[in-house]
C-alpha positions as CSV (number, residue, x, y, z in Angstrom):
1,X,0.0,0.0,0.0
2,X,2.8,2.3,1.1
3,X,4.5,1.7,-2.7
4,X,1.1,2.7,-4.5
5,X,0.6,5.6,-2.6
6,X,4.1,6.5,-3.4
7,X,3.5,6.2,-7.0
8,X,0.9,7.9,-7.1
9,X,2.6,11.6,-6.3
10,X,2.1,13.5,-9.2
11,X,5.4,14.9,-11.0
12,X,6.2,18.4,-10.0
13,X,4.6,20.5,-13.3
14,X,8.0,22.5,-14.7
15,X,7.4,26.5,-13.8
16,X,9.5,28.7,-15.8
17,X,9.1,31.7,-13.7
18,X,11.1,30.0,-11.2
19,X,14.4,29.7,-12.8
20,X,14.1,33.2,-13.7
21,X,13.5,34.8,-10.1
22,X,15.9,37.1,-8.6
23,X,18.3,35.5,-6.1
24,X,17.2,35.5,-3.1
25,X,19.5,33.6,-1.1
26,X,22.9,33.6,-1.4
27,X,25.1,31.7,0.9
28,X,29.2,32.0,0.6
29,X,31.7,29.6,2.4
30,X,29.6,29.1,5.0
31,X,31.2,27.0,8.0
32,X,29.9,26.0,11.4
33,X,32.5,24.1,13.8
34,X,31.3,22.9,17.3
35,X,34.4,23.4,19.7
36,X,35.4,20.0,21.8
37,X,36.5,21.3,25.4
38,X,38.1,19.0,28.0
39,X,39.8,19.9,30.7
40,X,38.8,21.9,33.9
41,X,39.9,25.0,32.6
42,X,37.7,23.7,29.4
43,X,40.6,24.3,26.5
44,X,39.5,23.4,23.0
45,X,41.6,20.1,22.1
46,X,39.3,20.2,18.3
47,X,36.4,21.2,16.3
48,X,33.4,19.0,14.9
49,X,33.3,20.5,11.0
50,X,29.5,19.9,11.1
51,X,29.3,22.4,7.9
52,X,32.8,23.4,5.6
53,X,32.3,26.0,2.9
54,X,28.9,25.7,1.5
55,X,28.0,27.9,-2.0
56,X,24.9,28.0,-3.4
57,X,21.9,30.0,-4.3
58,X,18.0,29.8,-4.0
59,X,16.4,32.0,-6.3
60,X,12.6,34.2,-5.6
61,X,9.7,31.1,-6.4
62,X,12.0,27.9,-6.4
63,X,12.4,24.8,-4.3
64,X,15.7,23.7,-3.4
65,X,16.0,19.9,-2.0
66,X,19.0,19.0,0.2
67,X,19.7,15.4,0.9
68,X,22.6,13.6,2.0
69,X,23.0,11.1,4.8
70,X,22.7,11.5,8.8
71,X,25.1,13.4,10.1
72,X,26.0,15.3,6.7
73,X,25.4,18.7,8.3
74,X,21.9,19.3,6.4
75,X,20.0,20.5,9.6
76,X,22.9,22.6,10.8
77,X,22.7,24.2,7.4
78,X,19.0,25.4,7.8
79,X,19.7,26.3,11.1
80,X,22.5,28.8,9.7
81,X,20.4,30.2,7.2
82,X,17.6,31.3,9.5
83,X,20.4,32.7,12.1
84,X,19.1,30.0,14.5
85,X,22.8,29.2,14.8
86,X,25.9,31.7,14.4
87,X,28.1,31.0,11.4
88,X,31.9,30.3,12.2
89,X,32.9,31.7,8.8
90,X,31.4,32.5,5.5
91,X,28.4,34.6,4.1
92,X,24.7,34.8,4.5
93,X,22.7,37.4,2.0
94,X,19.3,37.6,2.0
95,X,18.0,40.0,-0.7
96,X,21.2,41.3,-0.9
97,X,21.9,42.1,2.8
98,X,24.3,40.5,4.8
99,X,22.8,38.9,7.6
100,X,25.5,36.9,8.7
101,X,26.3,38.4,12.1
102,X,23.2,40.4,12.7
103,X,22.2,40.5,16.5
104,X,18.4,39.5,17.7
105,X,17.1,42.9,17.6
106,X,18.6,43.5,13.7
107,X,17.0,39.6,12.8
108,X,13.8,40.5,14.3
109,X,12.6,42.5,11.1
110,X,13.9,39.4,9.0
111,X,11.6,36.7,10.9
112,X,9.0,37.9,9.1
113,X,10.4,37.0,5.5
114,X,12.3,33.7,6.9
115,X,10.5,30.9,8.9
116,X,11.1,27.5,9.6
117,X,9.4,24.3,9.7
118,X,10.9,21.9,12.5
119,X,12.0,18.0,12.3
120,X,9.5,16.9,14.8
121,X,6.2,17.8,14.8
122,X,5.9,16.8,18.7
123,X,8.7,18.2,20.5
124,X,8.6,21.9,18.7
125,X,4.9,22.7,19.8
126,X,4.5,23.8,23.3
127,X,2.3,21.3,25.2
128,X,0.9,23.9,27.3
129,X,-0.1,26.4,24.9
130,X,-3.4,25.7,22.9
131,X,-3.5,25.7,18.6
132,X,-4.1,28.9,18.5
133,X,-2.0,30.5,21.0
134,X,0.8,29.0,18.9
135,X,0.2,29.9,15.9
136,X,-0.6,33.8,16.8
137,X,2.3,33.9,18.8
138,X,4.6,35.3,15.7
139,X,1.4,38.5,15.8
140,X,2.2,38.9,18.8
141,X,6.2,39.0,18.5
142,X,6.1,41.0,15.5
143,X,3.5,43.3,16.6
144,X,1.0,42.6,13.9
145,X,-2.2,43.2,14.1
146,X,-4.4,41.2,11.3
147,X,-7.0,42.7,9.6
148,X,-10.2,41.1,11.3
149,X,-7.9,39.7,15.1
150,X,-5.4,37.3,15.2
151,X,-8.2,34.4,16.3
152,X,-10.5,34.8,13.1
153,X,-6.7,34.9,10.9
154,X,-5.5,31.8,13.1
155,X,-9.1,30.2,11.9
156,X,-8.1,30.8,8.3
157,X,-4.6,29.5,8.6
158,X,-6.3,26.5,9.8
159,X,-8.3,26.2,7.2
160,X,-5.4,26.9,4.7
161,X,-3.3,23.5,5.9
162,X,-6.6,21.5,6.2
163,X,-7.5,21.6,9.4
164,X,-10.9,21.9,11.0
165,X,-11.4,25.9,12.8
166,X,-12.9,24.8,15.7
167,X,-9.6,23.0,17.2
168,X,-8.2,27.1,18.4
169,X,-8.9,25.8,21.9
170,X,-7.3,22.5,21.4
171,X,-3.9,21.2,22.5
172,X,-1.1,19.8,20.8
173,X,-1.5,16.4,22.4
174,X,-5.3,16.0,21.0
175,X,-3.7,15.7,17.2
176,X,-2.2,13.1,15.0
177,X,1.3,13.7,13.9
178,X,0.8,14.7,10.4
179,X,-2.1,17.2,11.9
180,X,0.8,18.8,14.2
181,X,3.0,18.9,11.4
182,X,0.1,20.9,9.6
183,X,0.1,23.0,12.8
184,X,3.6,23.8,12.3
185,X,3.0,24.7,8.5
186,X,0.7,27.4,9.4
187,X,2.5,28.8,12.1
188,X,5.8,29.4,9.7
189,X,3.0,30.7,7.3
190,X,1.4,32.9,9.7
191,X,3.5,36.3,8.6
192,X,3.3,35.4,4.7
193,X,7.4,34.9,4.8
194,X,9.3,34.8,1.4
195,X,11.4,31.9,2.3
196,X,10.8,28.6,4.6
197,X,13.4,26.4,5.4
198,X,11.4,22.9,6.0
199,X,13.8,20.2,8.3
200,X,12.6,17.0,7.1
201,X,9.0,18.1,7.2
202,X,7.4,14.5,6.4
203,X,10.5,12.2,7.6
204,X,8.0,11.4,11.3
205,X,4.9,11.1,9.1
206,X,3.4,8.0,7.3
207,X,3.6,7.5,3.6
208,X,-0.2,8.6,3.3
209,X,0.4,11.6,5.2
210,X,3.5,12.9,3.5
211,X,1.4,13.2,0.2
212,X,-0.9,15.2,1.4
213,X,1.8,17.1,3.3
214,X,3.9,17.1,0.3
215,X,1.1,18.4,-1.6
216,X,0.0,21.0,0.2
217,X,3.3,22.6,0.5
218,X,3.5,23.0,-3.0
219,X,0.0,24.0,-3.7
220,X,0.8,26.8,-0.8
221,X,4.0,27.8,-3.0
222,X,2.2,27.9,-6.6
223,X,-0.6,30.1,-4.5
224,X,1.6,32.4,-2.2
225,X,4.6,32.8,-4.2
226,X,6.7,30.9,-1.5
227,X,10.7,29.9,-1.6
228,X,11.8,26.9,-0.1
229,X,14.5,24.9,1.1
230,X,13.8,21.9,1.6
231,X,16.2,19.0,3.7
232,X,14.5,15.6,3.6
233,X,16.1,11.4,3.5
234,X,13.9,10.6,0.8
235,X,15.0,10.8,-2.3
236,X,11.5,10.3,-4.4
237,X,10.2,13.8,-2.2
238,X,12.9,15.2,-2.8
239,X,12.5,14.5,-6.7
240,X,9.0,15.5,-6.7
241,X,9.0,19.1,-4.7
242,X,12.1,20.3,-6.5
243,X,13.8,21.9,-8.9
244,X,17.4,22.1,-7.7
245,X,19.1,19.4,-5.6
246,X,22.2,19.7,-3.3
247,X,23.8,17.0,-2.0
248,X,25.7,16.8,0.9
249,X,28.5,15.1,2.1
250,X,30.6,15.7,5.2
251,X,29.8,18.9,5.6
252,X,30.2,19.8,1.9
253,X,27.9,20.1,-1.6
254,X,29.0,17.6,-3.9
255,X,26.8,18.1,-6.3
256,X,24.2,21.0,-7.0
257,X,22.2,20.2,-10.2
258,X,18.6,19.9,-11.8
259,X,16.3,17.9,-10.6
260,X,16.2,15.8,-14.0
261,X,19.6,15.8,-14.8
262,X,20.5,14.8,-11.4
263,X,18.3,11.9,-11.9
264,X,19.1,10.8,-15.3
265,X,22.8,11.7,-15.4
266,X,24.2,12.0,-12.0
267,X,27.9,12.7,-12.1
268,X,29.5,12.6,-8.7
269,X,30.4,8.6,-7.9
270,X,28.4,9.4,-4.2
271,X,24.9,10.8,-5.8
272,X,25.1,7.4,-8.1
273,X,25.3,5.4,-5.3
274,X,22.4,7.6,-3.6
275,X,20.0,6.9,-6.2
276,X,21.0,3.2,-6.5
277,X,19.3,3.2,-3.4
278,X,16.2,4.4,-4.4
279,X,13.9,1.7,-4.7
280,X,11.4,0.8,-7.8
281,X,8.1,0.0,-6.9
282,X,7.8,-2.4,-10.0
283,X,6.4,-5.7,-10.1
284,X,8.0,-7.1,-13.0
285,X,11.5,-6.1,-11.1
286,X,11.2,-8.6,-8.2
287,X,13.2,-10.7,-10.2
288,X,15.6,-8.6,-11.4
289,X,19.1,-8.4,-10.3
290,X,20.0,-5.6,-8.1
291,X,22.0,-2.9,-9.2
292,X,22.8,-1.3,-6.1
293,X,25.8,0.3,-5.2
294,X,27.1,-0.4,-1.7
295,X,29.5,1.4,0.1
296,X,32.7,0.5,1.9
297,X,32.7,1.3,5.6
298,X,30.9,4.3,7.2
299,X,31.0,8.0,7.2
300,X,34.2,9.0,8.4
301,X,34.3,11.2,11.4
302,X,32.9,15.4,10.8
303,X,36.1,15.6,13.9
304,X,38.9,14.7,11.5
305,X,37.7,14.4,8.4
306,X,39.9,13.2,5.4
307,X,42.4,15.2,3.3
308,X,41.5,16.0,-0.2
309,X,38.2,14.7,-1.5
310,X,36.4,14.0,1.6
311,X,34.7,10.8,-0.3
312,X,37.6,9.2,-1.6
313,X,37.8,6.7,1.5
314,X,34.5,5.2,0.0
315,X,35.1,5.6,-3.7
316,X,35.6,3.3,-6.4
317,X,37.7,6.1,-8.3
318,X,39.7,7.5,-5.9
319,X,42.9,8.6,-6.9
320,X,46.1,10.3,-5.7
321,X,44.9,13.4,-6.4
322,X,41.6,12.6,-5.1
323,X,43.9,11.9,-1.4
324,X,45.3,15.3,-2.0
325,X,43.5,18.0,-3.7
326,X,40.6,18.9,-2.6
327,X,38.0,19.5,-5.6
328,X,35.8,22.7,-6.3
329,X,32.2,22.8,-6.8
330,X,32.5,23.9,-10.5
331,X,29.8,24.0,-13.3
332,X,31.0,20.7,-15.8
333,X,27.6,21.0,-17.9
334,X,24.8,23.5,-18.0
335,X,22.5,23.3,-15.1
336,X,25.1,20.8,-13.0
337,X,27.7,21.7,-10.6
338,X,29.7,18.8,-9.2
339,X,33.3,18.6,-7.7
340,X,35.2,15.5,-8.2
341,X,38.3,14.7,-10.2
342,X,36.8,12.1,-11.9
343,X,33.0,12.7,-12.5
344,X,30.3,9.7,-13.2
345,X,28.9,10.5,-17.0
346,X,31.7,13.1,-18.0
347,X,34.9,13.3,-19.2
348,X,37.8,12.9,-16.8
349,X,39.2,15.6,-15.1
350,X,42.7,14.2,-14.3
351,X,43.1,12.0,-16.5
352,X,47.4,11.4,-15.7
353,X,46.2,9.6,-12.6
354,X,46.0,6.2,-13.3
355,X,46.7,4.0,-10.5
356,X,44.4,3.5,-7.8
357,X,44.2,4.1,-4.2
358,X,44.5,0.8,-2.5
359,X,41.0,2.0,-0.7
360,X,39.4,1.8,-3.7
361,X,40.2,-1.3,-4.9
362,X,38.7,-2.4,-1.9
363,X,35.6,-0.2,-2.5
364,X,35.6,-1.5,-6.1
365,X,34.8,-5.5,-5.1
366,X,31.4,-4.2,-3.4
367,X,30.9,-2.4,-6.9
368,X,29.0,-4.4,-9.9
369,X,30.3,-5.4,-12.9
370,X,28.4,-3.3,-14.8
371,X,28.8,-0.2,-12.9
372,X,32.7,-0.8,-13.2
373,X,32.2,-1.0,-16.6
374,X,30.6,2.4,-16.8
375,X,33.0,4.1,-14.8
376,X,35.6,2.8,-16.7
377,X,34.2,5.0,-19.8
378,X,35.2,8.1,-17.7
379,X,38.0,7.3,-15.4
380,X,41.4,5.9,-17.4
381,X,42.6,4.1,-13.4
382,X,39.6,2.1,-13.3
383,X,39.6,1.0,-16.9
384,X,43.5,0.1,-16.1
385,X,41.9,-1.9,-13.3
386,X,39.4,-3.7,-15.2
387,X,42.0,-4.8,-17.8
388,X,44.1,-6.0,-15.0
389,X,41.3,-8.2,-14.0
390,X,40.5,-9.4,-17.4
391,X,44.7,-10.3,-18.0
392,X,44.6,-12.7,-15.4
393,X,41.4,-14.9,-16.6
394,X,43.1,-14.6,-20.1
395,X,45.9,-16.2,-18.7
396,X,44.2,-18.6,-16.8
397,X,42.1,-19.9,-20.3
398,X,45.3,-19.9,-21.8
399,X,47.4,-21.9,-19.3
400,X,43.8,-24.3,-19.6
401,X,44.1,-24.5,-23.2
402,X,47.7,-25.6,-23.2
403,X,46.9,-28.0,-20.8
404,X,44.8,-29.6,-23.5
405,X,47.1,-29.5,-25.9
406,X,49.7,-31.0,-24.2
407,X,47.4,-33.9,-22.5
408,X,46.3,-34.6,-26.0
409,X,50.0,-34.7,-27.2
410,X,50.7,-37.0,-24.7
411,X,47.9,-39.2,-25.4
412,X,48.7,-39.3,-29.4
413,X,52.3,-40.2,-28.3
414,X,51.6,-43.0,-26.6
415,X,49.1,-44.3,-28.7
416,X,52.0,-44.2,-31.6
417,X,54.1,-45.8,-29.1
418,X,52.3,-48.6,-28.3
419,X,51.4,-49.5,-32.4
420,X,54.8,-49.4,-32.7
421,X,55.5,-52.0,-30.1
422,X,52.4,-53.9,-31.6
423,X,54.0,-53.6,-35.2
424,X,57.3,-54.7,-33.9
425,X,56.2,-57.5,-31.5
426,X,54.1,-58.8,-34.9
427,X,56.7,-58.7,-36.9
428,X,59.5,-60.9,-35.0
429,X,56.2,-63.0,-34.0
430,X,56.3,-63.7,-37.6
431,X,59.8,-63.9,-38.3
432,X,60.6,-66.7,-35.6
433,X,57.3,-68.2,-37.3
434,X,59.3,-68.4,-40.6
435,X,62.8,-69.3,-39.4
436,X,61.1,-72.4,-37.6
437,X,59.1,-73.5,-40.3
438,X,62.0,-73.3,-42.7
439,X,64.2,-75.2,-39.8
440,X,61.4,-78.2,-39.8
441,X,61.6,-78.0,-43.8
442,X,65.6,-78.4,-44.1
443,X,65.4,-80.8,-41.2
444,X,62.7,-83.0,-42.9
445,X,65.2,-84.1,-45.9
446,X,67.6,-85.4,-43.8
447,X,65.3,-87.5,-41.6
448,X,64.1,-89.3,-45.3
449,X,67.5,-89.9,-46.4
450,X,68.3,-91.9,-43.5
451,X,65.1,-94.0,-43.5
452,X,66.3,-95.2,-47.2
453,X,69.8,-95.9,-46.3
454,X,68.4,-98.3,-43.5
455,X,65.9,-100.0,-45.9
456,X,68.7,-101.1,-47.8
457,X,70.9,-102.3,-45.6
C-alpha cells in the first residue's frame, strides 16, 4: 500500500518563472564548527566540521532539495540560514543584505520574510499552549495586528493546511502527527514569509500523510509565491518538490544540479550510489538483479575528516589526487555543478592519474560489474583496473588450453608408441614363425634320407 501511494505523487509540473527569479538567497563559504573542550579549565583540544564552505543559491519562487545522509550537516545548514545558529565563517545574504552576524534585535525584522518548519512535529509545539496560541504567537512577536484579530486569521490559517477551525482551543497532544506537522506549516506561514526552510517536514509522518503534506506545501507555493528549502532522507520527495538538488556530504555540496539531470545523469560517484538506493516499486522487477551500489565502511568522522576529497575513503575512483587535492564545486555542464576529479557521465578531469588508491580497490569489489564498466568510460585508473582483472582470466584460459594441448599430445604419443611395439612384436612373432618353419623344412630331408639308407641295408 505504502508503494502505490508513493507512486501515485504527481510529477512536479516545470514553472519557468522559477528559474528566472531574482536571487534570493545567497550563501558563501559558510562553515559551522562545534568546539570539543576538556579539561577543567575547558581548552579546546578540536572542532566538529558539522558544515565546511557551502555555496549555493536559492532563487525568488524555487524549491531547493537538500539530501545527503545522517550526520552530513543538512539541519545545521538550515539552522545557519535562519540565524538559528551563528556562522563560524562565510556569508549569509538575504536579498542582498548580509545577515550573517546580525544581533536578535537586527533579525527581528527578518523573521517575518524567513520561517522554519521543525523536524518533529511533537517536541517543537508547546504542550501547554493551545493551537491557536501557537500559531498567533509570531502576531504577537512582531507586533502585527491582522485585519479582522489574530483568532479569526489563526481560523483561516487552519483552514489553509486543512484543518478543522474549531480546534483554536485545542492542544497539541489531541492531534495526529501529520495534523501537528500541519500546525507547524501554518504557524511558519502565519506572517506570509518569502522563504521557509522545511527540516525534514514528512521524515515522522506515514507515507499517506506525507502526500498530502507534500502536496499541500507546493499548492501553498504555486498560490503564495513561497521559496523553499527543503532538507528531507527521501529521495522520491525530494525528486517531486524540487527543482534544484544539493547534496551533501561531510559537511560539503557535492553536487548541485537539476532535478532531471541529477536523476538521469548524475555525475558525482556518491549521488550514483544515492540513487542506487532508491527503490522501484515495480512488479516485474522482483526478479531482477539488483543494481545497487554499496558502500565500503561508514562515514568517516565530521572531527577529523579526510584530506583531499572527503569521499575518496569510500570511492571506487579515488585517486592520488583525489587523497590530495581537494575538488571545487564547479559547473562541468549547464545546469550541474559537481566537484570531483573524476566525474560519473563526464569526461575525466585528471586524467594522468591512473593508479588506484588501495581503498578503492577495496571499495571496487562491493561495486558491480556493470557499474565498473561504466565508470571505466570516464575514469582511465579504473579501466587500467578492469583490464588488470581481465589479464589474469586470459591467462588462466590460456594456461587451460595448453593444458589440453599437451594432454592430448601426450595421449597421441603413446598411442604411436604402443602400435609401434604392436608392429614390432608382430613382426618378429612372424619372423621366428618363418625361421622355424624353414628349420622343420631343411630338417625333414635329412630325416628321409636316413630311412632309405636303412631300408637297404
Amino acid at each position: 500500500m505504502s508503494d502505490e501511494k508513493a507512486v501515485t505523487i504527481p510529477a512536479q509540473a516545470d514553472d519557468p518563472r522559477r528559474a528566472d527569479g531574482e536571487v534570493l538567497l545567497k550563501v558563501t563559504g559558510l562553515q559551522k564548527h562545534f568546539p570539543i573542550k576538556q579539561g577543567l579549565l575547558q581548552r579546546q583540544v578540536g572542532a566538529v566540521h558539522a558544515v565546511d564552505g557551502l555555496d549555493f543559491e536559492v532563487r525568488s519562487g524555487e524549491t531547493l532539495g537538500v539530501v545527503g545522509e545522517s550526520g552530513c550537516g543538512k539541519s545545521t545548514m538550515g539552522r545557519l540560514i535562519t540565524r538559528l545558529l551563528e556562522p563560524t565563517g562565510g556569508k549569509v545574504e538575504f536579498q542582498g543584505k548580509d545577515i550573517t552576524h546580525l544581533g536578535v534585535a537586527g533579525m527581528r525584522p527578518l523573521r517575518r520574510d524567513v520561517q522554519m518548519i521543525f523536524q518533529d512535529p511533537y517536541s517543537s509545539l508547546n504542550p501547554r499552549h493551545t493551537i491557536g496560541t501557537i500559531i498567533g504567537a509570531p502576531f504577537k512577536l512582531q507586533g502585527v495586528t491582522p485585519e479582522g484579530g489574530i483568532k479569526k486569521e489563526v481560523q483561516r490559517l487552519l483552514s489553509v493546511v486543512g484543518l478543522n477551525p474549531e480546534h483554536y482551543n485545542r492542544y497539541p497532544h489531541e492531534f495526529s502527527g501529520g495534523q501537528r506537522q500541519r500546525i507547524g506549516i501554518a504557524r511558519a506561514l502565519a506572517l506570509n514569509p518569502k522563504l521557509v526552510v522545511a527540516d525534514e517536514p514528512v521524515s515522522a509522518l506515514d507515507v499517506s500523510i506525507q502526500a498530502q503534506v507534500v502536496n499541500l506545501l507546493d499548492d501553498l507555493q504555486q498560490e503564495l509565491g513561497l521559496t523553499y528549502v527543503i532538507i528531507a532522507h527521501d529521495l522520491s520527495v525530494v525528486r517531486h518538490v524540487s527543482d534544484r538538488i544539493a547534496v551533501m556530504y561531510l559537511g560539503k555540496i557535492v553536487e548541485l544540479a537539476d532535478r532531471d539531470l541529477l536523476y538521469r545523469t548524475p555525475m558525482h560517484p556518491y549521488t550514483k550510489a544515492l540513487m542506487s538506493a532508491v527503490p522501484i516499486p515495480d512488479p516485474k522487477r522482483k526478479n531482477a538483479k539488483s543494481e545497487r551500489i554499496l558502500l565500503k565502511g561508514d562515514v568517516p568522522s565530521p572531527i577529523s575528516p579526510p584530506s583531499g576529497c572527503r569521499f575518496h575513503t569510500r570511492c571506487w575512483k579515488a585517486t592520488e589526487i583525489c587523497r590530495t587535492t581537494e575538488p571545487k564545486l564547479v559547473e562541468l555542464r549547464p545546469g550541474q555543478q559537481v566537484a570531483c576529479h573524476h566525474p560519473e557521465n563526464f569526461q575525466d578531469q585528471a586524467p594522468q592519474d591512473t593508479v588506484l588508491l588501495t581503498a578503492a580497490k577495496e571499495a571496487a569489489e562491493l561495486v558491480a560489474d556493470e557499474v565498473l564498466a561504466e565508470s571505466a568510460e570516464t575514469s582511465a585508473a579504473v579501466a587500467a583496473e578492469v583490464e588488470a582483472a581481465k589479464e589474469p582470466e586470459g591467462a588462466a584460459a590460456q594456461e587451460s588450453g595448453g593444458a589440453t594441448e599437451t594432454k592430448g599430445a601426450t595421449e597421441t604419443k603413446g598411442a604411436t608408441e604402443s602400435e609401434g611395439a604392436a608392429k614390432s612384436e608382430g613382426s618378429a612373432e612372424s619372423e621366428g614363425d618363418a625361421v622355424t618353419e624353414a628349420a622343420t623344412e631343411t630338417k625333414a630331408p635329412k630325416e628321409t634320407q636316413v630311412t632309405k639308407n636303412a631300408d637297404k641295408k
